[in-house]
TINUPA-403216 format. One record per residue (C-alpha): y, z, x; residue number from 1. Coordinates in pm, 1 decimal. Example, Ala and Ser with C-alpha at 12.3 -4.5 7.8 and 13.67 -1.06 7.14 Angstrom:
BEGIN
[miti [-450.0, 780.0, 1230.0], 1]
[miti [-106.0, 714.0, 1367.0], 2]
This chain:
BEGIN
[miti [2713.6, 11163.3, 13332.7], 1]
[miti [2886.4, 10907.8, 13590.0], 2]
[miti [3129.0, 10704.6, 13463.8], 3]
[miti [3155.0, 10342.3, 13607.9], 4]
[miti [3475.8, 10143.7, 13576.5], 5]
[miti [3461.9, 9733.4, 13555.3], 6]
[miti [3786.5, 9584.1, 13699.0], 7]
[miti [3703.6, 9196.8, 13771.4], 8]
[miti [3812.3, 8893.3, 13690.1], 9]
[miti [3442.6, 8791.6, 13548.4], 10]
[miti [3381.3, 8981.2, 13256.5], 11]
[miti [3041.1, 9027.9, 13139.3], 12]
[miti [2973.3, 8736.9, 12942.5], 13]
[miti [2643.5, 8536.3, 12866.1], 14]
[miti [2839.8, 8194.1, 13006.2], 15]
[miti [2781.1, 8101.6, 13358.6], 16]
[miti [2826.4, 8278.2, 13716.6], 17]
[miti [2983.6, 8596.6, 13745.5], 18]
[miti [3008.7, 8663.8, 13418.9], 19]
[miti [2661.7, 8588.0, 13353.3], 20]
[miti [2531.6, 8807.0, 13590.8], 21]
[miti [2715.0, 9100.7, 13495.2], 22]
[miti [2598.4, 9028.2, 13136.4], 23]
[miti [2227.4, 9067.1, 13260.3], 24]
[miti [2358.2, 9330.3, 13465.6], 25]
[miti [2508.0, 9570.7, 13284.3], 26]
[miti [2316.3, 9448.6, 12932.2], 27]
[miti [2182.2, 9734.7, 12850.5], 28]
[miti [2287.8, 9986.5, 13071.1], 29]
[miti [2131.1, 10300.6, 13123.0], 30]
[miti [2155.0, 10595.5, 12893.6], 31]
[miti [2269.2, 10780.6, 13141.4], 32]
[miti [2592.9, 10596.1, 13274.0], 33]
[miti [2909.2, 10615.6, 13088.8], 34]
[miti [3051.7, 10208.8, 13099.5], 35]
[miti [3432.1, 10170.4, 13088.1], 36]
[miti [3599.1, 9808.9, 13142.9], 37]
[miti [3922.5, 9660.8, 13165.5], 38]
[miti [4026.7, 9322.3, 13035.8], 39]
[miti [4333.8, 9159.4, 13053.1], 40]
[miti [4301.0, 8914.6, 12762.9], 41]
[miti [4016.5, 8977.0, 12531.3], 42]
[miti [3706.3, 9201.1, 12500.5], 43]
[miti [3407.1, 9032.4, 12557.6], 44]
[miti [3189.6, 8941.5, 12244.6], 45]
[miti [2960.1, 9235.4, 12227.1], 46]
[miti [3102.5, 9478.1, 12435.5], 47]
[miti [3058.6, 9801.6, 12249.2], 48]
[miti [3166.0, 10061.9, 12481.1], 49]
[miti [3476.0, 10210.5, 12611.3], 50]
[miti [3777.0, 9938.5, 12698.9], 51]
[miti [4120.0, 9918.0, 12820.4], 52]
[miti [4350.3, 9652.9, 12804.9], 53]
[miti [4496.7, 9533.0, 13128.3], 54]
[miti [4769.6, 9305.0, 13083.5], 55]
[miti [5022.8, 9087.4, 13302.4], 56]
[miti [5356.8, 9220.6, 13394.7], 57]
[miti [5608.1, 9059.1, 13189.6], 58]
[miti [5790.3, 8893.3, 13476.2], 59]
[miti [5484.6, 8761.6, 13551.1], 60]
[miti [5450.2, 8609.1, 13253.7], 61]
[miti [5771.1, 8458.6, 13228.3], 62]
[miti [5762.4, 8289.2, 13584.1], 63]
[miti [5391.2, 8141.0, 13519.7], 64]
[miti [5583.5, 7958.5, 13201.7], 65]
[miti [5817.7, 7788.6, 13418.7], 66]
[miti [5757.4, 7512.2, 13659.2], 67]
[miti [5692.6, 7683.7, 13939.9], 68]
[miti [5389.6, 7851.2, 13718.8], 69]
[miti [5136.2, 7705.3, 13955.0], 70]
[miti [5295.4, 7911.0, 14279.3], 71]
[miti [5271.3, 8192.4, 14104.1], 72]
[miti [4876.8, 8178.2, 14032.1], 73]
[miti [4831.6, 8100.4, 14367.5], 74]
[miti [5046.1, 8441.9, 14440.4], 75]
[miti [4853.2, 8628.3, 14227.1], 76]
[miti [4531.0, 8502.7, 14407.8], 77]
[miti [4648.2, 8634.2, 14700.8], 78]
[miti [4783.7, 8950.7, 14578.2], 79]
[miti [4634.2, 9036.5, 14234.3], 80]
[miti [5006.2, 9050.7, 14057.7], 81]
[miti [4888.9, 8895.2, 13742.9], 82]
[miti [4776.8, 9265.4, 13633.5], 83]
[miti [5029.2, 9560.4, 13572.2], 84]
[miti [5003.9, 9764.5, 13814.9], 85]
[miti [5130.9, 10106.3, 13601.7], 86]
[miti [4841.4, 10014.2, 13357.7], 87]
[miti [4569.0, 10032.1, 13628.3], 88]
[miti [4643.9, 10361.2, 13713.6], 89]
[miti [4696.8, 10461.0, 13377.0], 90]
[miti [4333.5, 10338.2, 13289.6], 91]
[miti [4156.1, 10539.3, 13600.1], 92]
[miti [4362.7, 10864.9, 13479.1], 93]
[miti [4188.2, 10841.1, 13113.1], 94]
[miti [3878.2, 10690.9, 13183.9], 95]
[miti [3842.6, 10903.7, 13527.1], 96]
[miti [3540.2, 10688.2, 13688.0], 97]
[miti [3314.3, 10800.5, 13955.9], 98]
[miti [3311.1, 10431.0, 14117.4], 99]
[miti [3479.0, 10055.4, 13985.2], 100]
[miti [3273.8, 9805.5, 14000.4], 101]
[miti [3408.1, 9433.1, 14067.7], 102]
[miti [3276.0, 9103.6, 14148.6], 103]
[miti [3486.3, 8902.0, 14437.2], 104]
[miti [3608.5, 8655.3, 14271.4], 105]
[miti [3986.1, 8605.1, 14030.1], 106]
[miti [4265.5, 8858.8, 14131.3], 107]
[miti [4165.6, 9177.7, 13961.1], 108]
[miti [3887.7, 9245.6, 14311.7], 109]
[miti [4244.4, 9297.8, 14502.7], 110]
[miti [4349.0, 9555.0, 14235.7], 111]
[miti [4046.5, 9718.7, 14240.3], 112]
[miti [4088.4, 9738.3, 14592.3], 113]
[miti [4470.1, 9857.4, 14565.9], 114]
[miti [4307.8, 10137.7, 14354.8], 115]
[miti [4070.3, 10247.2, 14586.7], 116]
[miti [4313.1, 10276.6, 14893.3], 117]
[miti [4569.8, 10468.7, 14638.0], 118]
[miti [4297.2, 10694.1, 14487.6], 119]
[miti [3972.0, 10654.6, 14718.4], 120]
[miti [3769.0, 10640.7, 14389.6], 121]
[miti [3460.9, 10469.8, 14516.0], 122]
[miti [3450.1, 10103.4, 14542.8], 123]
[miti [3125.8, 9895.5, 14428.5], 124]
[miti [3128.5, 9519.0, 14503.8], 125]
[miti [2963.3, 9216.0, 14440.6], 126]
[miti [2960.0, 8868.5, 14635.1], 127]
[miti [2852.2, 8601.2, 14481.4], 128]
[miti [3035.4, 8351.8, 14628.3], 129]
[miti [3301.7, 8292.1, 15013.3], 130]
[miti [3606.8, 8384.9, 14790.1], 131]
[miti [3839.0, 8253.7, 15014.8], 132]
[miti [3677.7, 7906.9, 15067.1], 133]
[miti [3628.0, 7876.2, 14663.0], 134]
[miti [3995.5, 8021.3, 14588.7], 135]
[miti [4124.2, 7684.4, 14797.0], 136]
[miti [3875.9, 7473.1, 14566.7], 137]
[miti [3987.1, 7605.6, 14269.8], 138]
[miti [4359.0, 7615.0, 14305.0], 139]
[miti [4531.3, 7230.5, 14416.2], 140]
[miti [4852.0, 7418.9, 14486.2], 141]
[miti [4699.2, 7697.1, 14715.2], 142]
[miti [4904.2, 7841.0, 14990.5], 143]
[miti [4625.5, 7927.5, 15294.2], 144]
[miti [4659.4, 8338.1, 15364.7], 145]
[miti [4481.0, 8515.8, 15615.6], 146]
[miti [4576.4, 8853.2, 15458.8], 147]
[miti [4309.0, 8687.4, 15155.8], 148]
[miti [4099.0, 8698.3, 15429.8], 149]
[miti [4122.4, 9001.0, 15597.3], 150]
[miti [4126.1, 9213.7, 15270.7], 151]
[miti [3820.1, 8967.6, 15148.8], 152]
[miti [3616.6, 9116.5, 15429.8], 153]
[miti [3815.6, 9454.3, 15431.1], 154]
[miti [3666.5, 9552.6, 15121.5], 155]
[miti [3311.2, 9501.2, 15216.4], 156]
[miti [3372.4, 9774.2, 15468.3], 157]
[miti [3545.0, 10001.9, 15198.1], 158]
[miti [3272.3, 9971.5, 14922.9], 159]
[miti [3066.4, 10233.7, 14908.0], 160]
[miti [2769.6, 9986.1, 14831.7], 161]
[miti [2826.8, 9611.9, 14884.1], 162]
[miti [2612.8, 9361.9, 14686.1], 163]
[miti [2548.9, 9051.2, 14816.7], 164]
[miti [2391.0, 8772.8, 14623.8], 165]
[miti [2183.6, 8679.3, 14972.2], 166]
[miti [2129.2, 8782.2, 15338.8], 167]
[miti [2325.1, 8520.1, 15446.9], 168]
[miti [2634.3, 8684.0, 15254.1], 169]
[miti [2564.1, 9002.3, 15356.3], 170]
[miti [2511.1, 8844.1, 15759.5], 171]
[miti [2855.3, 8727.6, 15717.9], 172]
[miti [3027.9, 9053.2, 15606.6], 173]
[miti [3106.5, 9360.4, 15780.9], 174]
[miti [2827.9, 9589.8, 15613.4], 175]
[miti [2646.7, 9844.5, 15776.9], 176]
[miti [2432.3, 10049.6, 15600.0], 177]
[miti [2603.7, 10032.3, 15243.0], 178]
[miti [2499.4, 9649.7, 15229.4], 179]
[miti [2211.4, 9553.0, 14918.6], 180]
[miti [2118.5, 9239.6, 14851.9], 181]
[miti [2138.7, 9158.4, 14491.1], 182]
[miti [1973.7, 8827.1, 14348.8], 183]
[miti [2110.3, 8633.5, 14110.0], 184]
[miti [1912.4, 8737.0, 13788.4], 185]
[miti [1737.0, 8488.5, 13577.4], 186]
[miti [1561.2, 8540.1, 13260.2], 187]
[miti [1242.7, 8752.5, 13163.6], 188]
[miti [1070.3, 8428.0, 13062.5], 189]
[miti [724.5, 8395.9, 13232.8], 190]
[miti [663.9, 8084.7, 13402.9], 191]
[miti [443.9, 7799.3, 13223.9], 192]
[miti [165.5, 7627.8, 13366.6], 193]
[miti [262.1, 7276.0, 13457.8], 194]
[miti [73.3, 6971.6, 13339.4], 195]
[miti [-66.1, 6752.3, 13638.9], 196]
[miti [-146.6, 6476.4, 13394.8], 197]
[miti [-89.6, 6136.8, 13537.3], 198]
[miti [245.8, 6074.0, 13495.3], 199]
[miti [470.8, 5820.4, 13358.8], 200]
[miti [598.2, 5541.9, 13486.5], 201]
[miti [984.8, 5732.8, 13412.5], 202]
[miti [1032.4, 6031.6, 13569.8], 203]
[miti [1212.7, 6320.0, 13357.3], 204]
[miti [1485.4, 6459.9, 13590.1], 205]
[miti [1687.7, 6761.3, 13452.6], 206]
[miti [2014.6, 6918.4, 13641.0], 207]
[miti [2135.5, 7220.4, 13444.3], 208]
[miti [2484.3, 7380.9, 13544.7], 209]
[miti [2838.9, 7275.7, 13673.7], 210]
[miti [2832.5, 6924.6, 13788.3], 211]
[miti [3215.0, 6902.3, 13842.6], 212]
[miti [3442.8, 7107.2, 14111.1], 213]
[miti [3233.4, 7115.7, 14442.0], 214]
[miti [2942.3, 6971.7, 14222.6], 215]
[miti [3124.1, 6688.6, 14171.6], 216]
[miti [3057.7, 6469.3, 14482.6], 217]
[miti [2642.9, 6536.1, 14519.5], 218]
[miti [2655.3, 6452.0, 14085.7], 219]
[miti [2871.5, 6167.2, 14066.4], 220]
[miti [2613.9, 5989.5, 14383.3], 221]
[miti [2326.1, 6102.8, 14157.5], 222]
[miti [2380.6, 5924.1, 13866.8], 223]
[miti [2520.0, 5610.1, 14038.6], 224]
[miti [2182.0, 5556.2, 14231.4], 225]
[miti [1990.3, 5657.4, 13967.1], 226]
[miti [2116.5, 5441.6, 13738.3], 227]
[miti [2010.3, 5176.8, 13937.1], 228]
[miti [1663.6, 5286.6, 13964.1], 229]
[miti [1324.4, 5193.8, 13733.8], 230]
[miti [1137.9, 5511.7, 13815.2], 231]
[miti [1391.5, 5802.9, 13724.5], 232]
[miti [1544.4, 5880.7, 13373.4], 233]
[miti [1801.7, 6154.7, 13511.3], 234]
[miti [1902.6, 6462.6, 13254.1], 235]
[miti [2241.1, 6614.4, 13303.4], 236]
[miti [2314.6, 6972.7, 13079.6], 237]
[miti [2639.3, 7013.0, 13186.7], 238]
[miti [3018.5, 7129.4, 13041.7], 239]
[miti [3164.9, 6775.8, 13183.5], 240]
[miti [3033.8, 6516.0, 13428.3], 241]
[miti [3249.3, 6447.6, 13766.5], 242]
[miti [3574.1, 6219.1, 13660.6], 243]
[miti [3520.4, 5856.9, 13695.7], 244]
[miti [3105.8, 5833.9, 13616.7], 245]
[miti [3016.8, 5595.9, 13388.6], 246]
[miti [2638.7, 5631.2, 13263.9], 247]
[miti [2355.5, 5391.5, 13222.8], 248]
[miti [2041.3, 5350.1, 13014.8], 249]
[miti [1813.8, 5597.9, 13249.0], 250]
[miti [2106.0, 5870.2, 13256.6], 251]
[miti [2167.7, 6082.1, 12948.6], 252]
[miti [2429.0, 6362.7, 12923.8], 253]
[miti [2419.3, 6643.3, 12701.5], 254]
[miti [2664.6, 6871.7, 12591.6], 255]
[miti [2600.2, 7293.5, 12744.3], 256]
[miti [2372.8, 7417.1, 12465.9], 257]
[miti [2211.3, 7768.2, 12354.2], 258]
[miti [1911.0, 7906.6, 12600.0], 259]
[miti [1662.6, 7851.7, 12281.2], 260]
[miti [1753.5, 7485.5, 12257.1], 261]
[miti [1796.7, 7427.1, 12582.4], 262]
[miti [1411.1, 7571.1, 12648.5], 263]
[miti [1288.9, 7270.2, 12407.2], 264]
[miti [1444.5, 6974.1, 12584.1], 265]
[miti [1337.9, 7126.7, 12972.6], 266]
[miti [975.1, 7146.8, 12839.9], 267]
[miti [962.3, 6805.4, 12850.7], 268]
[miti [1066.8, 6773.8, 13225.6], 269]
[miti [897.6, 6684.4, 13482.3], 270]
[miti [1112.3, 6827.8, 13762.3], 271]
[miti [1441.3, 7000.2, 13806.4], 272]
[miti [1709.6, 7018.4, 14071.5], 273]
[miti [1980.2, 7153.6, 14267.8], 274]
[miti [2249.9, 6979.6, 14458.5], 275]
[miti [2489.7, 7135.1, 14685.5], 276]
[miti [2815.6, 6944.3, 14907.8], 277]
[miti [2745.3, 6847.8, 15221.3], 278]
[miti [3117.9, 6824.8, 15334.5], 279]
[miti [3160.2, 6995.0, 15617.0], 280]
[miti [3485.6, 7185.4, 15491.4], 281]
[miti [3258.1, 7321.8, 15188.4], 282]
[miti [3003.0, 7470.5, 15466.4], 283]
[miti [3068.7, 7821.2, 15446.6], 284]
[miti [3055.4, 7824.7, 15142.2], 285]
[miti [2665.9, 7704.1, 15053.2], 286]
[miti [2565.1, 7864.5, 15366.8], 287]
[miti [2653.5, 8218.1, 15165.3], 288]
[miti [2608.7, 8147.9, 14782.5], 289]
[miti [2275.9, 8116.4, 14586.7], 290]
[miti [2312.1, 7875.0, 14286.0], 291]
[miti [2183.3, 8075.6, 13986.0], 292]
[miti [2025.8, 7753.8, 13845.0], 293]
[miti [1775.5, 7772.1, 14087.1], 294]
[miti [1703.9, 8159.5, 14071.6], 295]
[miti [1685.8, 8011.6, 13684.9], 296]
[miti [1469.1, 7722.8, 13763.2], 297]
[miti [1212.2, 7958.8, 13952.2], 298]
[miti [1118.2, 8097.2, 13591.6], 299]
[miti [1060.3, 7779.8, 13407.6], 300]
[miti [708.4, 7668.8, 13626.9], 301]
[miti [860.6, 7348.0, 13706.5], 302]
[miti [864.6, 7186.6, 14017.9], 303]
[miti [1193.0, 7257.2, 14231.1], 304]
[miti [1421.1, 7026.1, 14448.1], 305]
[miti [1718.5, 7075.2, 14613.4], 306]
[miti [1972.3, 6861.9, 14739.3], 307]
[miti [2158.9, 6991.0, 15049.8], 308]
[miti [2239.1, 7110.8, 15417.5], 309]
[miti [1966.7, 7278.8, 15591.2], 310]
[miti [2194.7, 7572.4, 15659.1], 311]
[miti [2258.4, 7628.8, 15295.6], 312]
[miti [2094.5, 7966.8, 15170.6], 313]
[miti [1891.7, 7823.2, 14891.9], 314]
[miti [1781.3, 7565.8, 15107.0], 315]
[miti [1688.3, 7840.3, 15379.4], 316]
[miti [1494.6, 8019.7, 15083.8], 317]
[miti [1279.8, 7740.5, 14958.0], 318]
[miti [1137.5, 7697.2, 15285.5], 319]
[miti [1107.6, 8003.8, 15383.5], 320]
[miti [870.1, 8099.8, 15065.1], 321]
[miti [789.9, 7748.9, 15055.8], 322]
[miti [869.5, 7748.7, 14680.7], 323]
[miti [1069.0, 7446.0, 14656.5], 324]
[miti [1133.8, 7095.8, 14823.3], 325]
[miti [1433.1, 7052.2, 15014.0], 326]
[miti [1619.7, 6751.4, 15127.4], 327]
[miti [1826.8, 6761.2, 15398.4], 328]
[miti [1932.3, 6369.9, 15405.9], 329]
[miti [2308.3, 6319.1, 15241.2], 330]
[miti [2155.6, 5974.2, 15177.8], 331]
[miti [2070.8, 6015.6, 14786.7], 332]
[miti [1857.7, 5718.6, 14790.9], 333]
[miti [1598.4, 5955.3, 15016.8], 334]
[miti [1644.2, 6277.5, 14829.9], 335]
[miti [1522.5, 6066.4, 14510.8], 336]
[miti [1197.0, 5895.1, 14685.1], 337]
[miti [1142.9, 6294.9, 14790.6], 338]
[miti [1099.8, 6336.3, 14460.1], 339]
[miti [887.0, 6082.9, 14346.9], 340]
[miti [628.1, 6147.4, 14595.1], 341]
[miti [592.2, 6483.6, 14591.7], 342]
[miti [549.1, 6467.4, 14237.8], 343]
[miti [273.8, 6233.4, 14345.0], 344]
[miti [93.3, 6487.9, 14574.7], 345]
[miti [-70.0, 6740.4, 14292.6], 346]
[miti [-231.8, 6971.1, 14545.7], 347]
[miti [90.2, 6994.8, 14743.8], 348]
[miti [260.4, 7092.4, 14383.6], 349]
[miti [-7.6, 7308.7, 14316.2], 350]
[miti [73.6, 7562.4, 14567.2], 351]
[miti [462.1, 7578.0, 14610.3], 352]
[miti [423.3, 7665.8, 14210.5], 353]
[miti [226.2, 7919.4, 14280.3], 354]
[miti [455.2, 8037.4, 14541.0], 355]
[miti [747.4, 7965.1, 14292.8], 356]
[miti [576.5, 8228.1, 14035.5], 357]
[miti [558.0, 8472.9, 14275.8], 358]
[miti [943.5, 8465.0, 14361.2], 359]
[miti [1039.9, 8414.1, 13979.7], 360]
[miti [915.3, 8768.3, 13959.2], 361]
[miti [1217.4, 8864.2, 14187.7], 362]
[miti [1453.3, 8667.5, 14004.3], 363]
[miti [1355.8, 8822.7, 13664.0], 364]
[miti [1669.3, 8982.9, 13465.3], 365]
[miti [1436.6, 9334.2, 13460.0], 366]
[miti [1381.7, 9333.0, 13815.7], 367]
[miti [1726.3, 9228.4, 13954.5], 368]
[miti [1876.0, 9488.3, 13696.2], 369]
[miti [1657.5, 9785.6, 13772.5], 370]
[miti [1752.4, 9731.6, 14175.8], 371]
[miti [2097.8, 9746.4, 14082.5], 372]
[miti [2088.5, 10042.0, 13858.1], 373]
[miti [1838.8, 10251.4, 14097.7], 374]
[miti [2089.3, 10123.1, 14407.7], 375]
[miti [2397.5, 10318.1, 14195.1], 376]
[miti [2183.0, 10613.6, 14023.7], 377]
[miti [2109.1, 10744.8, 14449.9], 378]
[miti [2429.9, 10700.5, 14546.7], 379]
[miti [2598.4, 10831.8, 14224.3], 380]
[miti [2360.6, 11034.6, 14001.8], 381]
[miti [2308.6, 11337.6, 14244.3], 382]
[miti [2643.5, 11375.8, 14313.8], 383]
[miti [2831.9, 11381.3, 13972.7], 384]
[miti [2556.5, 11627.5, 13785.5], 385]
């Protein structure tokens, strides 16, 4: 039976992004792979299979107390110090894994990586998102490295399969042959049929999903205009609008809820969207990532629309299947009249849903999972039995 080891900083959690995805992932695995993961704070709730705790180094502890503490996470960004290094190789010894799988994002990708040079134990990855673009983002104090980036694309060439959440991720990697791309799995919820009753004179807009970090700028535009306008009541389902918004009477903002209750307030939508940054700085970035909201959204058989460059991958998706509306226009005031009249234009609605049911059967938690476990099983299975 193979054994497969988890090192990442996403754990396999049902929350958002990485972790998400290894949730559906990995949730159940198959009978015939032996799971073993490491953590460095806390097991996941309802992990039931082997674990090993992977904690920080006490120096590094003691320096991220002081005020320096901020260098130091970008250091361990760079490096992946924040995890003992003796304890990694002490987990691969007992556990003994036929291949680690991580997801490029954290610090614990570059000890994965460390472990693979040291013991050439097999190296599965998964790219979600332009690490070293989002690692700037994320950190205010960062410290630029081209060694992130060099060992960012490095490992692409080392793993013995690379997953990338699109073909634009995989187009910007060095991957030959060992390069699968891996979409971002949604539910197993079978799309509704949606009502072309006349509708209202208010709109029902729904944004699920992060609205702050890069989020932030395309959000906090959104509900300014569209608190201005008579034709759009905009829903935000988010963890915490951008700083400084301030919402009217036709934008409400709810709090990040369970999938069951969530499911009752998005039946009552009449659209639902995407937004991505059109800063030029942030391009790399949606030009390689695929917002899981919208591999989501494909499920629900409700009209699509996304907010963005042309170049972004979604974007590039939607119009290539033709199972979305895109709008390319950083003026907001446009991407809302988009809306409005294609929601106007049932025949035109009529067929991108169609289209959208046919590429929610992609996006499907089953599907996505059984190409990930059928990738590992042939290049794996027949060679630990």
């Amino acid at each position: 039976m193979p054994r497969l080891l988890i090192l990442s900083s996403d754990l396999p959690e049902a929350t958002r992004g990485g972790a998400l995805m290894l949730h559906r992932l990995l949730e159940p695995a198959p009978n015939h792979w032996d799971l073993g993961l490491a953590y460095p704070n806390k097991i996941p709730e309802g992990w039931n299979k082997a674990s090993f705790h992977l904690p920080e180094p006490y120096w590094f502890r003691r320096l991220r107390r002081t005020r320096y503490g901020h260098y130091f996470d970008s250091l361990d960004l760079n490096t992946g110090c924040s995890a003992s290094w003796k304890k990694a190789q002490q987990i691969t010894q007992t556990f003994r894994p036929d291949a680690i799988l991580t997801v490029v994002y954290g610090s614990l990708w570059k000890v994965a990586q460390r472990l693979h040079e040291k013991t050439r134990i097999p190296l599965v990855s998964i790219y979600m998102d332009c690490w070293p673009d989002l690692a700037e983002i994320l950190n205010p104090h960062w410290t630029p490295n081209k060694n992130l980036e060099t060992s960012y694309a490095q490992l692409a060439a080392q793993s013995q399969i690379t997953f990338g959440i699109c073909p634009e991720m995989l187009d910007s990697l060095p991957t030959q042959s060992n390069g699968v791309v891996l979409r971002p799995p949604g539910t197993n919820r079978h799309p509704e049929d949606y009502s072309f009753e006349p509708k209202k004179k208010i709109l029902q807009i729904a944004y699920t999903g992060l609205s702050d970090s890069i989020y932030a700028d395309p959000c906090r535009k959104l509900i300014h205009t569209a608190g201005n306008s008579k034709n759009v009541h905009l829903h935000f389902f988010t963890s915490n609008l951008p700083e400084g918004t301030t919402l009217s009477s036709n934008v409400s903002s709810y709090p990040l809820m369970p999938a069951p209750e969530l499911e009752q307030y998005l039946k009552d939508m009449d659209a639902l969207i995407v937004t991505l940054p059109f800063s030029q700085k942030l391009r790399r970035l949606v030009q390689t990532s695929f917002s899981s909201k919208y591999a989501d959204y494909l499920t629900r058989g409700k009209p699509i629309f996304i907010w963005g460059p042309s170049d972004a991958a979604i974007v590039r998706h939607a119009e290539r299947h033709a199972c979305a509306t895109a709008c390319c226009d950083p003026e907001v005031k446009i991407f809302l009249d988009t809306i409005q009249n294609q929601l106007s234009n049932s025949d035109a609605l009529k067929t991108q849903l169609t289209k959208a049911k046919e590429q929610a059967a992609l996006f499907t938690k089953n599907a996505v999972q059984s190409s990930f476990w059928n990738t590992l099983d042939k290049n794996f299975l027949d060679t630990t039995n």
